[in-house]
C-alpha positions as CSV (number, residue, x, y, z in Angstrom):
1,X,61.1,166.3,43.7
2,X,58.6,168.6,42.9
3,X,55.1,166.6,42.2
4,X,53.7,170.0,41.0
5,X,54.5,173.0,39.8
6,X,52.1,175.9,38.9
7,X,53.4,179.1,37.8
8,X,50.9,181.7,37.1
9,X,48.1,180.1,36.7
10,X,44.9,182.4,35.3
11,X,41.6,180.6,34.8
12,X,38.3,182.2,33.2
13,X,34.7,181.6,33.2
14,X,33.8,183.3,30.2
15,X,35.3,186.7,30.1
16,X,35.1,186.2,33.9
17,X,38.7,185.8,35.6
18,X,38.7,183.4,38.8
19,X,42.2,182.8,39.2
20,X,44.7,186.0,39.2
21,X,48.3,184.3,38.7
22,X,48.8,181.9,41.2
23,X,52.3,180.1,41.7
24,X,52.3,176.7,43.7
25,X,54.5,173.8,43.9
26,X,53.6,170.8,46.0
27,X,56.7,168.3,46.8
28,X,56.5,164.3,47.0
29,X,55.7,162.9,50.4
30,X,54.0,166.7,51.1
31,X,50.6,167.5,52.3
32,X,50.0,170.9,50.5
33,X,47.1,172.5,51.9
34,X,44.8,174.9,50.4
35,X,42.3,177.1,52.4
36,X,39.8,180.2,51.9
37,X,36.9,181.5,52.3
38,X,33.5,180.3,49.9
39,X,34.6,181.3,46.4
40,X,38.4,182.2,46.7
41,X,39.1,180.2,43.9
42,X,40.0,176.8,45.5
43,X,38.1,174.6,43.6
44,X,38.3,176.3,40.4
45,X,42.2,175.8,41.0
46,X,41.9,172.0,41.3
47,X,39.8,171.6,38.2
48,X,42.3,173.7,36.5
49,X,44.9,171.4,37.3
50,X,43.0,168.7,35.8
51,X,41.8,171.0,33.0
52,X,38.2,171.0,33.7
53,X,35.8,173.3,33.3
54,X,37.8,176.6,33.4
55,X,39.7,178.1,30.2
56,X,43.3,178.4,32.0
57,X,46.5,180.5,30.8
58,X,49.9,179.8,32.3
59,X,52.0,176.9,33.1
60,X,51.6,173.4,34.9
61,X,53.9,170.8,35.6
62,X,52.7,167.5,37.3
63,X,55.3,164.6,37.9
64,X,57.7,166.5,35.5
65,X,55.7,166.9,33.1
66,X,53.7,169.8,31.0
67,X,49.8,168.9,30.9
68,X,49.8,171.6,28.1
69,X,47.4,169.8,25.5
70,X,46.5,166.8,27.5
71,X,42.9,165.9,28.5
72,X,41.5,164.7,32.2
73,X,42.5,161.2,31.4
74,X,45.8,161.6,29.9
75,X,46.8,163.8,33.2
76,X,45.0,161.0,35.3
77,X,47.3,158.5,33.2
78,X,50.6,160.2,35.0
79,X,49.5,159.1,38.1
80,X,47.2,162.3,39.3
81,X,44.3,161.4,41.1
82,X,41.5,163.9,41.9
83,X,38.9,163.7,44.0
84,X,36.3,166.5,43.6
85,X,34.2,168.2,46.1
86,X,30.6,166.1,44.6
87,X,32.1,162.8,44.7
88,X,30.9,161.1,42.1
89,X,30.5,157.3,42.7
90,X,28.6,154.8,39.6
91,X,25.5,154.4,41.7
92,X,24.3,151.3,40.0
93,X,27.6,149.3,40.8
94,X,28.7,147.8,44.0
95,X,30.9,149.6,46.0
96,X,33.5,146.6,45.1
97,X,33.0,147.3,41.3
98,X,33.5,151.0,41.7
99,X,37.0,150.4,42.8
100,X,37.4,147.8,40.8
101,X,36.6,151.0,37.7
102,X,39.8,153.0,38.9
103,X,41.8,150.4,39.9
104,X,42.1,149.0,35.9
105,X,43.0,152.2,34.8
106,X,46.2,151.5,36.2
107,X,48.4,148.8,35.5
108,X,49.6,148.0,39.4
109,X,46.3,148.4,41.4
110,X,46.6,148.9,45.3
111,X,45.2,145.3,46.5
112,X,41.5,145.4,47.7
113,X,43.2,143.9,50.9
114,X,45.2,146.4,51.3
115,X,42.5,149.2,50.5
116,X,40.2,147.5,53.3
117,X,43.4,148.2,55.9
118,X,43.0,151.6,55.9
119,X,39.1,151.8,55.2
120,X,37.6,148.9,57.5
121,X,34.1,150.5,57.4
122,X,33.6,149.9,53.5
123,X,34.2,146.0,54.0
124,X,30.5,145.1,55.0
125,X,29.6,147.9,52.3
126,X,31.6,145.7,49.0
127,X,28.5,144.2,47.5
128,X,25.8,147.0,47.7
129,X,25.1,149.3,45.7
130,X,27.3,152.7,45.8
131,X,24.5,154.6,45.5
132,X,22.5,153.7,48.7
133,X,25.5,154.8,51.1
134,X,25.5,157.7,52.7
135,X,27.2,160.9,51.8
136,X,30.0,159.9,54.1
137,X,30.2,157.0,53.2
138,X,30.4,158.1,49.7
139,X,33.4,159.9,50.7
140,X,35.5,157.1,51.9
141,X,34.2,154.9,48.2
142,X,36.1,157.8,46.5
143,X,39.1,157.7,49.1
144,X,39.4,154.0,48.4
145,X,39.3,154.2,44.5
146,X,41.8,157.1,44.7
147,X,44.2,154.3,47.0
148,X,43.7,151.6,44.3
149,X,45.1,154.0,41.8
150,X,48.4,153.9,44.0
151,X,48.5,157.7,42.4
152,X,51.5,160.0,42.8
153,X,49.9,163.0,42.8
154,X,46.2,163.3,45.2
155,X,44.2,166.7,45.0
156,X,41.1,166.2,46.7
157,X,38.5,169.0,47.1
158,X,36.8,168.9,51.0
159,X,37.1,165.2,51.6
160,X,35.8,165.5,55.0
161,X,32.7,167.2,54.3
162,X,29.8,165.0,55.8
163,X,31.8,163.2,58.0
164,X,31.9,161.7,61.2
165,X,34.6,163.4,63.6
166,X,36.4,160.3,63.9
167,X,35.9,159.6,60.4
168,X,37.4,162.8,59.5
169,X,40.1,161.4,62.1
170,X,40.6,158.6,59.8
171,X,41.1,160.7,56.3
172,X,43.9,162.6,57.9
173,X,45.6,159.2,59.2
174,X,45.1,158.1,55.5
175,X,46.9,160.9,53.6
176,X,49.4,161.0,56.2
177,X,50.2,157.4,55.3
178,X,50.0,158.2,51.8
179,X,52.8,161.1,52.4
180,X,55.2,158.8,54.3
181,X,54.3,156.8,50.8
182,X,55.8,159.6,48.9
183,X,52.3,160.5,47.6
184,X,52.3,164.1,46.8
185,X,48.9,165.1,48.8
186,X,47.2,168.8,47.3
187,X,44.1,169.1,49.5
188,X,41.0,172.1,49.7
189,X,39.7,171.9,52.6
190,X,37.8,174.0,55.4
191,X,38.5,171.7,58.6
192,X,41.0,173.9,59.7
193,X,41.9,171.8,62.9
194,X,41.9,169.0,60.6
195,X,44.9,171.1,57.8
196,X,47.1,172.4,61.5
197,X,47.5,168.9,62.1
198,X,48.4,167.5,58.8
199,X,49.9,169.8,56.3
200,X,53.4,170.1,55.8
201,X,52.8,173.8,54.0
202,X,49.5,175.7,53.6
203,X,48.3,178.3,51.4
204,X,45.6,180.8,51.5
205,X,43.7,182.3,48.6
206,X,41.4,185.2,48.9
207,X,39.8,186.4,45.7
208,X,42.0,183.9,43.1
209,X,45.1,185.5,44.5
210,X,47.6,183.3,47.1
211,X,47.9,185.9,49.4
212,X,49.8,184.2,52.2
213,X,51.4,180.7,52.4
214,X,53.8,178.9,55.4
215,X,53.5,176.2,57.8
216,X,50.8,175.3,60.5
217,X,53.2,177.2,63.1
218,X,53.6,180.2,61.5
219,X,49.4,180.4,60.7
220,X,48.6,179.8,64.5
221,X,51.2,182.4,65.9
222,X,50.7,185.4,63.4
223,X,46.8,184.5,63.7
224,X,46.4,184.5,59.8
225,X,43.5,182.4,59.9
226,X,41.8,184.7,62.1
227,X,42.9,187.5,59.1
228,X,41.9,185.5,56.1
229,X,38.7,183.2,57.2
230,X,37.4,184.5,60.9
231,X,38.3,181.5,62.3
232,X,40.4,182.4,65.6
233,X,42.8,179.1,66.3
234,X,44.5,180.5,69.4
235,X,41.1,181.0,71.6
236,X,38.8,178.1,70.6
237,X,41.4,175.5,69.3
238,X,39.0,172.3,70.0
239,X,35.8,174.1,69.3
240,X,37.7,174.6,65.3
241,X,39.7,171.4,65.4
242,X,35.8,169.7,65.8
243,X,34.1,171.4,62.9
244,X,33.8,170.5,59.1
């Protein structure tokens, strides 16, 4: 089953155009990674797919479904969970209380048991305040709402950014887990040792156009990373594999 389905997708800022056409489709159980260079287009494509920020021509399917007319919460209400780039945790409220916030806009929550499972570090962290944790730790707040949700669809815009390496170990055990789930995974990302490991298909924008897309085997032996981002995978694979 196809989670998502984009078919030329064109998104403006003003009478500025950002996104060129782009066709995507991200299976159930998939890890669909996107990659690029600083202003490709990647996050303006997942806020487009939530239909924020950007005016946006063409179509988009998510679990089935059109989202032509529906708002951010309506498309969040199928089962789409998104996770920007600034992760946005209620500051004020305990890091308990901020899942508690996504887990009621769903009627079958993840349990907080279950959440603590895959994110041990958070368990000393329940009753303080969201807003006194570190970036990182922000991070994994937003990874564990996102689980509570027990969404269907997960775009997540540089989830390891600020983290640990063996934190950023951690996020890809999690949406691997959430794949053998049958979570449909969409993730931006620029951990490219990270994406080789994980992603089940990978596509690379330059310039709001996807100008190449495969698997992690065909990127590392027809060196398109090296093409597309400078980033050579074949000489320095655990110098890349360590970076963020």
């Amino acid at each position: 089953m196809e989670a998502l389905q984009v078919t030329n997708l064109r998104a403006y800022y003003g009478k500025a155009q950002v996104l060129q056409g782009l066709d995507l489709r991200a299976g159930a159980g998939a890890i669909t990674a996107i990659l690029g260079r600083n202003g490709a287009g990647k996050t303006t494509f997942l806020k487009s797919l939530m239909r924020l920020g950007p005016k946006i021509d063409g179509e988009i399917s998510v679990l089935g479904r059109s989202t032509s007319g529906l708002s951010a919460d309506a498309i969040a209400r199928l089962g789409v969970a998104y996770m920007p780039q600034d992760v946005r945790v209620f500051a004020r409220l305990s890091v308990r209380e901020n899942i508690q916030v996504a887990a009621r806009t769903v009627s079958n929550p993840r349990p907080l048991s279950e959440i603590l499972e895959v994110l041990p570090e958070i368990g000393p962290k329940l009753d303080q305040p969201a807003g006194t944790l570190s970036g990182g730790q922000q991070q994994l707040v937003g990874i564990a709402r996102s689980l509570s949700m027990r969404c269907r669809l997960l775009l997540m815009d540089e989830p390891t950014e600020g983290l640990m390496p063996r934190l950023v170990t951690q996020v890809g055990s999690i949406l691997q887990r959430l794949a053998d789930e049958g979570v449909a995974v969409v993730i931006v990302e620029q951990n490219v040792g990270l994406i080789l490991e994980i992603a089940h298909a990978i596509h690379i924008v330059e310039k709001g156009i996807i100008k190449w897309r495969g698997t992690a085997d065909d990127v590392v032996s027809a060196k398109i990373i090296d093409r597309y981002m400078g980033v050579n995978v074949l000489d320095e694979p655990e110098e890349e594999a360590g970076t963020s």
